[in-house]
C-alpha positions in Angstrom: 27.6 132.6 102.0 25.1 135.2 103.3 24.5 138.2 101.6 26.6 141.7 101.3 24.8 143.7 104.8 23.2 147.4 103.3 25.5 150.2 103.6 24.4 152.4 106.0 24.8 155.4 103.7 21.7 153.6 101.4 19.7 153.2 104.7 20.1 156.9 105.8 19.5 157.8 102.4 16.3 155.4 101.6 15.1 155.7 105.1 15.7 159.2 106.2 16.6 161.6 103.4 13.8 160.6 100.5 10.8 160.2 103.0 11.7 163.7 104.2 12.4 165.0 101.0 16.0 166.0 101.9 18.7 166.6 99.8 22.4 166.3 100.3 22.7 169.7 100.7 19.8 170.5 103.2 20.7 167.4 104.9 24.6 168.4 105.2 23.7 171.6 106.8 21.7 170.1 109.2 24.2 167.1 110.1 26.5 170.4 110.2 29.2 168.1 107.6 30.1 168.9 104.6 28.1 168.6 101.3 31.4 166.3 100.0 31.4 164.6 103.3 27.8 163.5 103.2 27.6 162.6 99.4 30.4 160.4 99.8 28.9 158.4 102.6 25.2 158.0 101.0 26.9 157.3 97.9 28.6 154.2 100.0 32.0 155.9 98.8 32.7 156.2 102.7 32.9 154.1 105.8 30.5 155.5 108.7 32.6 157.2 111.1 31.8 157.3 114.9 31.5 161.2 114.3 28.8 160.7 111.6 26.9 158.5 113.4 26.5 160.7 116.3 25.5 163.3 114.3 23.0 161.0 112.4 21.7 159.6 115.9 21.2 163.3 117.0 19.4 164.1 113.8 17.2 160.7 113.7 16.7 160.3 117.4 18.3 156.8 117.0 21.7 155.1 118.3 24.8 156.0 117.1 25.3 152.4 117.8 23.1 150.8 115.6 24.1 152.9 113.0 28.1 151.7 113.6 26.7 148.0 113.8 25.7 148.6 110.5 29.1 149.5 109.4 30.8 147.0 111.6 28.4 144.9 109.8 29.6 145.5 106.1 33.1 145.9 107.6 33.2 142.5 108.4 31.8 140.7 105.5 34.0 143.0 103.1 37.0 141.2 105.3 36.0 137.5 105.3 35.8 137.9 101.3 39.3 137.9 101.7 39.6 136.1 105.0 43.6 134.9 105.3 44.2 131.4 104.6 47.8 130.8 106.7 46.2 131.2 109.9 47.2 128.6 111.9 45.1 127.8 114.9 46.2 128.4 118.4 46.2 124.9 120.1 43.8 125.3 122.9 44.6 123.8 126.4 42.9 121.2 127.4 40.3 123.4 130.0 38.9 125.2 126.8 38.7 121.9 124.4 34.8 120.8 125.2 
């Protein structure tokens, strides 16, 4: 099993707000979200929304998309820890099989 992927709330935090000595108010205002909004996400209480990561991308000069992979990321692994177990395969035709 590989490991739980970091939260992009604890990257942002770790890698953005504490080298630039923000806080999560300062860093709200500028993000233009709300103090709640923001504390909630760094705090890994919230998903990364596409909206936040825009605003994060804009902020950091980085891609809103790497910041949703992140999330996509976690997503993921959060699922297959409770992956279904009465799936039963599709049978594949016999173009696909090899």
């Amino acid at each position: 099993m590989t490991r739980k992927p970091t939260h992009p709330g604890n990257v942002f935090l770790e890698d953005v707000m504490k080298p630039l000595d923000l806080t999560i108010t300062d860093a709200a205002k500028m993000l233009g979200v709300s103090r709640k909004a923001l504390s909630e996400f760094v705090n890994e209480k919230a998903a990364l929304s596409p909206e936040m990561a825009l605003r994060i991308s804009k902020a950091t000069n980085t891609s809103a998309e790497s910041w949703l992979n992140m999330q996509q990321k976690l997503t993921l692994w959060k699922a297959e820890q409770h992956a279904p177990t009465n799936v039963i395969p599709f049978p594949l035709p016999a173009v696909m099989e090899g």
